[in-house]
Every structure is written in C-alpha cells, then in structure tokens.
BAFI-3210 file (N, C-alpha, C; in Angstrom, 3 decimals, decimal comma, padded with zeros to 6 digits):
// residues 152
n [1|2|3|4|5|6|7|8|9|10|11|12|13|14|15|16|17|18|19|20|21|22|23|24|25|26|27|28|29|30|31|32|33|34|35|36|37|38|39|40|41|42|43|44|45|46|47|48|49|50|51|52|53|54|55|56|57|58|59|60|61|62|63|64|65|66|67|68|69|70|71|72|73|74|75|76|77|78|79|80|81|82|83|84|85|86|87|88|89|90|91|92|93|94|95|96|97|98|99|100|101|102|103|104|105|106|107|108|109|110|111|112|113|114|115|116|117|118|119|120|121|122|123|124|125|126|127|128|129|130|131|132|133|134|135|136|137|138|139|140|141|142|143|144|145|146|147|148|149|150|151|152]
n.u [-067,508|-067,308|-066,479|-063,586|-062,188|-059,464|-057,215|-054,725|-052,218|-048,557|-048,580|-050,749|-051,193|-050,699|-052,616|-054,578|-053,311|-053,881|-056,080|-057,085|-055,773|-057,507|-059,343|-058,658|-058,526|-061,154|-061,531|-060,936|-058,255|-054,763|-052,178|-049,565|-051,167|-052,710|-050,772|-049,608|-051,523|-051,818|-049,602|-049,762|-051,811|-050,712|-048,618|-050,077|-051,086|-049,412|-048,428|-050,555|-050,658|-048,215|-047,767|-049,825|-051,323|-048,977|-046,677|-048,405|-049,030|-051,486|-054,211|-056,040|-058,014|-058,341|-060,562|-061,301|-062,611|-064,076|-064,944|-067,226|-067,843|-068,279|-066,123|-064,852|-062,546|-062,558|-060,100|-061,263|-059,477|-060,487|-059,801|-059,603|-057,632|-054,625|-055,596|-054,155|-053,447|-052,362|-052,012|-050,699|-048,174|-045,088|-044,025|-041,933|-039,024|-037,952|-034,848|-034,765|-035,148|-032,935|-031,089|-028,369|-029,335|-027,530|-027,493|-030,366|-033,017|-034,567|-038,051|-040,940|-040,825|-042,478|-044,887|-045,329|-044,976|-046,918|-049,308|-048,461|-049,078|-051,596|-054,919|-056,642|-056,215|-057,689|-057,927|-060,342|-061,387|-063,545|-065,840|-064,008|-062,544|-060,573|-060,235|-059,044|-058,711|-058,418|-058,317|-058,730|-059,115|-060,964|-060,038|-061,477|-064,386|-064,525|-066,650|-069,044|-069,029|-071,650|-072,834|-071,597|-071,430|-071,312|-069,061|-069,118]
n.v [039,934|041,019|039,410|039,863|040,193|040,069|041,278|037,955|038,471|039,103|041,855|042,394|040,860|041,961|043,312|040,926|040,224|042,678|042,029|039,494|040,361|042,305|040,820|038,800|040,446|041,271|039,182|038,392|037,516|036,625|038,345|036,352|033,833|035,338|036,176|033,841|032,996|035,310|034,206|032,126|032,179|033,979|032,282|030,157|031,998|033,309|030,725|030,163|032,636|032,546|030,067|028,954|030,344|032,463|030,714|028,656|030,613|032,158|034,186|035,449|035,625|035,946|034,696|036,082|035,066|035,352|033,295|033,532|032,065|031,555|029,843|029,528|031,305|031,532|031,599|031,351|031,027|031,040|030,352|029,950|028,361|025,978|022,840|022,335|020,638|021,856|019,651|017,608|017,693|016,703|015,523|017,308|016,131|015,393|015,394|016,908|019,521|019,848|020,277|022,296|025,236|025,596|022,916|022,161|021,169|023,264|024,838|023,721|024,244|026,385|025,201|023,539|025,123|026,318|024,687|023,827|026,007|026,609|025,934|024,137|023,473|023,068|021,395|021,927|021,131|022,150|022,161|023,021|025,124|026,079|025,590|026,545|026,452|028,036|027,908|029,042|028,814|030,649|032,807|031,809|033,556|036,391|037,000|039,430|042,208|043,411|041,153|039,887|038,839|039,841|039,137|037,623]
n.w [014,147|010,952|007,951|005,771|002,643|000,703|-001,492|-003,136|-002,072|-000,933|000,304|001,183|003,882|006,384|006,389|007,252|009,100|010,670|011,161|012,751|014,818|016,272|016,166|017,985|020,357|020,855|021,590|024,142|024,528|025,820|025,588|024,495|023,442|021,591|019,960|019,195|017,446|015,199|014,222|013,393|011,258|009,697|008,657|007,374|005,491|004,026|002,757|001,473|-000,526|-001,779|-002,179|-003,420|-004,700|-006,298|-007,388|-008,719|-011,191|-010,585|-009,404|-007,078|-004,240|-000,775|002,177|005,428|008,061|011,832|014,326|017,398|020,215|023,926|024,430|022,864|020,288|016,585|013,636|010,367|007,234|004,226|000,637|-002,896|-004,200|-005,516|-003,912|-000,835|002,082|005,094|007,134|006,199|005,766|006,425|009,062|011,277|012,860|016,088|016,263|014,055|014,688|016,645|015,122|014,001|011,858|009,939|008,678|008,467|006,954|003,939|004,772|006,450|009,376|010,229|009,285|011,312|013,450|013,414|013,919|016,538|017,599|018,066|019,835|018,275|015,051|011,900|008,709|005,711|002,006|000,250|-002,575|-004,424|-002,183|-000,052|003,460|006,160|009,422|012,679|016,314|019,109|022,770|024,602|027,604|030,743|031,181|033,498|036,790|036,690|037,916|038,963|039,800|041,837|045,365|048,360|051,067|053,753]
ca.u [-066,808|-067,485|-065,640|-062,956|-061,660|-058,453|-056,077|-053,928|-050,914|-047,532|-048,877|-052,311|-050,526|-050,650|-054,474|-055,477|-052,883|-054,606|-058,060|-056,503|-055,708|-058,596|-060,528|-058,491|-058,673|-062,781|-062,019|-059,933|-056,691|-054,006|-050,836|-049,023|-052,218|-053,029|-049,482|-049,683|-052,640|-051,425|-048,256|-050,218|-052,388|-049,895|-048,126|-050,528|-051,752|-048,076|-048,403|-051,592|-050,233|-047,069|-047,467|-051,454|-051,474|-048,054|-046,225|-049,155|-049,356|-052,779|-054,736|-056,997|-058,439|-058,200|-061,433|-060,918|-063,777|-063,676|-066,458|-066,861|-068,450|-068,320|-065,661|-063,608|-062,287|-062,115|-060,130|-060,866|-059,083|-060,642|-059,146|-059,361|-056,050|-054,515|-055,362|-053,093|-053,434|-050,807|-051,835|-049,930|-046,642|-043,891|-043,909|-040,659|-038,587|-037,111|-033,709|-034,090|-035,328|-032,005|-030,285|-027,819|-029,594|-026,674|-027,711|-031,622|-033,388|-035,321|-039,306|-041,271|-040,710|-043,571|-046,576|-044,811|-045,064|-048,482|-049,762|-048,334|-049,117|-052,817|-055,327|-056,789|-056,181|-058,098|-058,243|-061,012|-061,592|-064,802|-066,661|-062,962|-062,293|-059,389|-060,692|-057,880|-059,606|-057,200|-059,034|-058,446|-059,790|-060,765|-059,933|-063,044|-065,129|-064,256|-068,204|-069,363|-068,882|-072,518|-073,364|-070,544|-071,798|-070,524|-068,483|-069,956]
ca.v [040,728|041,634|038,672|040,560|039,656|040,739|039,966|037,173|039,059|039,485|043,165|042,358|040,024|042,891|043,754|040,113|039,941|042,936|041,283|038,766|040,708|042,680|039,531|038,596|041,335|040,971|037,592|038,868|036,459|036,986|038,566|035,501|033,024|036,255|036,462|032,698|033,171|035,594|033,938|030,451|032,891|034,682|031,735|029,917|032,963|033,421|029,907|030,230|033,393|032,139|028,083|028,190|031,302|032,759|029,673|028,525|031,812|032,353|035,369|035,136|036,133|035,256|035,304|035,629|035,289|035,696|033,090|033,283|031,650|032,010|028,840|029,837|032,116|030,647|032,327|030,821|031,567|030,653|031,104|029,030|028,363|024,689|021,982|022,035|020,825|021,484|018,538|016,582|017,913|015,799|015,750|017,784|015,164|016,362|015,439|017,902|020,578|020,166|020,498|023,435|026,069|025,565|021,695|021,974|021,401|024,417|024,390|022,741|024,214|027,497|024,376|022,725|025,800|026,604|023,614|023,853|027,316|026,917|024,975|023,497|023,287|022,428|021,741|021,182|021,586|021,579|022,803|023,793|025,813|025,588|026,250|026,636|026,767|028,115|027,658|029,120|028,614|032,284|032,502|031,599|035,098|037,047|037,421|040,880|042,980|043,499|039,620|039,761|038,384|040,293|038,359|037,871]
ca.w [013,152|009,297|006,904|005,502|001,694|000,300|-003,144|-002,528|-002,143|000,179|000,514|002,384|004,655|007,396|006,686|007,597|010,626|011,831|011,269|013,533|016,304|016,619|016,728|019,118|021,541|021,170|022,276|025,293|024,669|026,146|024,213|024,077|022,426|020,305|019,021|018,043|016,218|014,817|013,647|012,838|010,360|008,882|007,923|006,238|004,373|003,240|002,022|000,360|-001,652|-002,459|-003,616|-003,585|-006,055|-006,959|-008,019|-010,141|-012,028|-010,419|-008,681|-006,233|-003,142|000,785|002,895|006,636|009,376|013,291|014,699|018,145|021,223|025,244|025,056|022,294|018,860|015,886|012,518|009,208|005,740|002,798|-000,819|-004,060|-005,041|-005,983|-002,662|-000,170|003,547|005,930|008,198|005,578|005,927|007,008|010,657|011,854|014,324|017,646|015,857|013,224|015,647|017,387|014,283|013,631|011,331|008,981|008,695|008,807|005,266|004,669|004,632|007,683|010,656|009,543|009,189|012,625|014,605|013,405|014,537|017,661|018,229|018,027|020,240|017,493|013,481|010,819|007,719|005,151|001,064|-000,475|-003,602|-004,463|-001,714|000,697|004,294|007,624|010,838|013,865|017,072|020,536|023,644|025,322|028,966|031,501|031,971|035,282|036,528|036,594|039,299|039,532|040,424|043,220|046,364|049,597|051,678|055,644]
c.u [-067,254|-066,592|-064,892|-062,440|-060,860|-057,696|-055,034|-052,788|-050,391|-048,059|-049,850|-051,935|-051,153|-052,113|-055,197|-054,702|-053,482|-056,052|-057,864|-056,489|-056,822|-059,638|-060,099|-058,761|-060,162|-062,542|-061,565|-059,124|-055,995|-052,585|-050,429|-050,243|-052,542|-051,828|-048,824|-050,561|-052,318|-049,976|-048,812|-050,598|-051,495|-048,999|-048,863|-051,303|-050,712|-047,968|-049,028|-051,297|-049,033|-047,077|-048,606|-051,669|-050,132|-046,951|-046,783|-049,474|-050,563|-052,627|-056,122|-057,682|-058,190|-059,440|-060,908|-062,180|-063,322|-064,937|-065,767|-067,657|-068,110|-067,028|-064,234|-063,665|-061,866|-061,744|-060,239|-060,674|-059,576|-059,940|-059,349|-058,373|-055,712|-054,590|-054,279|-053,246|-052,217|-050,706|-051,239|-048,780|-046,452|-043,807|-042,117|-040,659|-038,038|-035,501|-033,587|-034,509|-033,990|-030,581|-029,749|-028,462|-028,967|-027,286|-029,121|-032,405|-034,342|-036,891|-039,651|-042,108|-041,977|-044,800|-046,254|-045,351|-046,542|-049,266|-049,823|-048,667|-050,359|-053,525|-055,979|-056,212|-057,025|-057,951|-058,996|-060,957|-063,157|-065,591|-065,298|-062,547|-061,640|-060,065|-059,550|-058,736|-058,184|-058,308|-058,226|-058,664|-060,010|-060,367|-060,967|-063,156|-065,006|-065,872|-068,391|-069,694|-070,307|-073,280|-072,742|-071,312|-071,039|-070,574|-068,858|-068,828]
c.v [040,307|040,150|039,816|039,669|040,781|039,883|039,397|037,551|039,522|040,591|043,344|041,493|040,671|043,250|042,445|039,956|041,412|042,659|040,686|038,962|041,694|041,761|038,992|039,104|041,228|040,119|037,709|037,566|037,195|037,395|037,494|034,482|034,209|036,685|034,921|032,554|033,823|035,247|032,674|031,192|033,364|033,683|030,910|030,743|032,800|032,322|029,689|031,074|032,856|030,977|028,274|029,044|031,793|031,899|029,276|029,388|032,238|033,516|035,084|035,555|035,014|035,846|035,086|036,066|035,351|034,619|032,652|032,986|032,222|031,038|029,195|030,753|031,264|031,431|031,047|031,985|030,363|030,979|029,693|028,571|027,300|023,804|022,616|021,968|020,693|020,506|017,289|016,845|016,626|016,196|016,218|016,732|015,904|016,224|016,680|019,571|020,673|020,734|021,840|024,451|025,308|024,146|021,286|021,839|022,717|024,239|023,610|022,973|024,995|026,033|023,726|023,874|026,054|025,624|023,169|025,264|027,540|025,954|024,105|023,807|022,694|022,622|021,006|021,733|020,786|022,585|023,736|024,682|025,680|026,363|025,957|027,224|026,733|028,479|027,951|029,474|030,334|031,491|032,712|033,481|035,169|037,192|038,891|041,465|043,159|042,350|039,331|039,795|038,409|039,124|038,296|037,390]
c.w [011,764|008,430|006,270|003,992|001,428|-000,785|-002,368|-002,980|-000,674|000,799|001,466|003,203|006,341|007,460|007,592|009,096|011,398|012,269|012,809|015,050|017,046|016,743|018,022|020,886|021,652|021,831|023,727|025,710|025,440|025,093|024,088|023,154|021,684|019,639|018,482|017,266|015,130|013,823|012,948|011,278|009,312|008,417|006,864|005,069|003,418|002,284|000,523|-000,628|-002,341|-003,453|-003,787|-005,253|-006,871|-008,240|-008,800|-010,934|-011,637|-009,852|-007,850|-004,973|-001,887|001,707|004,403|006,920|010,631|013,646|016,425|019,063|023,112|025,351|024,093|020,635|017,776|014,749|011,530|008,128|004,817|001,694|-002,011|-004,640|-005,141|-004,115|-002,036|001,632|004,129|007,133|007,501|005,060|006,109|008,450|011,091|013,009|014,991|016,699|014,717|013,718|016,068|016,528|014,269|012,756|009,972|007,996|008,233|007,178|005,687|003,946|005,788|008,867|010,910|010,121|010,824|013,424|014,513|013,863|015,935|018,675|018,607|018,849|019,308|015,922|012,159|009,341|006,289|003,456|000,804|-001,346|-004,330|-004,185|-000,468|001,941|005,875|008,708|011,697|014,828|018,221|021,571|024,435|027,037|029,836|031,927|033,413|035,485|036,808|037,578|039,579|040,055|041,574|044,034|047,615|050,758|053,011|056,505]
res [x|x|x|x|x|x|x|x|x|x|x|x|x|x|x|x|x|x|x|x|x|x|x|x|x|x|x|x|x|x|x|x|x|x|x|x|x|x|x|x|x|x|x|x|x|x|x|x|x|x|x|x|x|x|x|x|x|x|x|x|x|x|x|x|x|x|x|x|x|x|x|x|x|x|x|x|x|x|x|x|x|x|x|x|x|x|x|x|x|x|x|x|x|x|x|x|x|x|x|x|x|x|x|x|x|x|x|x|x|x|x|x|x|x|x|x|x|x|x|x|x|x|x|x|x|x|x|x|x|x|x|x|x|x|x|x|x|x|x|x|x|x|x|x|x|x|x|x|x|x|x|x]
***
C-alpha cells in the first residue's frame, strides 16, 4: 500500500483507521487482531494530535505506512510534533485495573491497552521525527489449492 499523509487533526482520525483496516484485510487478519490494530492506531494518533500538536499550539501532519511480509503487518505513524514515547508511561498495576471507574485516575489505560493489543510496539525518534511501529503477526498461509496433493 501507497503511504498515506493527512493534517493532524481529530477529523482524519477515521481516514487513517480506514488505512488500517484495509491494510489489514491485505494482510488477511482476523477481525479480532485487525480491530486491535485498529484501536492501538487510533489511539496513538489521537495522542499525537491532541498533546503532540494541539496542546502545543502546533500543526502538523501524520504519515501512515502498511509494510508487509509473508510473517507479518506492520503500521507505522510518523508525525513531527513535540517527543513523546508511550513505552514510558507509567505501567498500569493489576490493582488499578480492578479499580472502580469512579476511583481510577484518568489517562493510562489508552497507552496500556495499546500495548497489549498489539504483537509488537515500537517506538523510535530520529532526525525529529516521532515513529510508532504496531506489528502483527499474519496467520500461516493456507497452501493453494493447486499444490494439494491427493490423498491415496
């Protein structure tokens, strides 16, 4: 697939989650791993527009790619906007998972689930450019009905 760029805004949110899932379906996920991708993505985009650009008065853009192999799909988002990796959250504890809603500080749980939602995560900056790798494994190729080897 094509790299796709879009303004870093709430509004294109929906353009890059359908990038997302049309990469996905190339990749032939299954709905459930293509609806955490989908959800990993869409949160750190949300992030990136909101604290990376909105909060600092900035404007900016969000690149997304699709790179993909025989073993697995990989989305990255690029964008320029102030640092920020989310592998340096605060690690959500099982105790405040169990917590009431009412009780729960708020902020967290978004970089927690994404993390957990994806087979891998990355994340790198360089040349001042914020890069999120979400990584996930396709499911082993069925072989092709024309290699099938009749049964005796």
């Amino acid at each position: 697939m094509e790299p796709l760029t879009v303004p870093a805004t709430l509004e294109e949110l929906e353009v890059l989650a359908d990038f997302v899932i049309q990469a996905a379906r190339t990749a032939g996920l299954e709905k459930k791993p293509a609806y955490r991708l989908r959800l990993a993505v869409d949160e750190i985009a949300t992030n990136i527009v909101t604290h990376g650009y909105q909060e600092m008065g900035l404007t900016g853009d969000i690149t997304i790619y699709a790179d993909m192999d025989e073993h697995s799909l990989t989305i990255t988002l690029e964008d320029s906007a102030v640092p920020y990796n989310p592998l340096e959250e605060e690690e959500v504890t099982p105790e405040e998972l169990h917590k009431p809603l009412e009780q729960r500080e708020l902020g967290g749980l978004g970089i927690f689930l994404t993390l957990r939602g994806v087979d891998r995560f990355t994340y790198e900056r360089m040349a001042n450019i914020n890069r999120n790798l979400f990584t996930m494994r396709r499911p082993p190729q069925s072989q092709p009905v024309g290699d099938a080897k009749p049964q005796e």
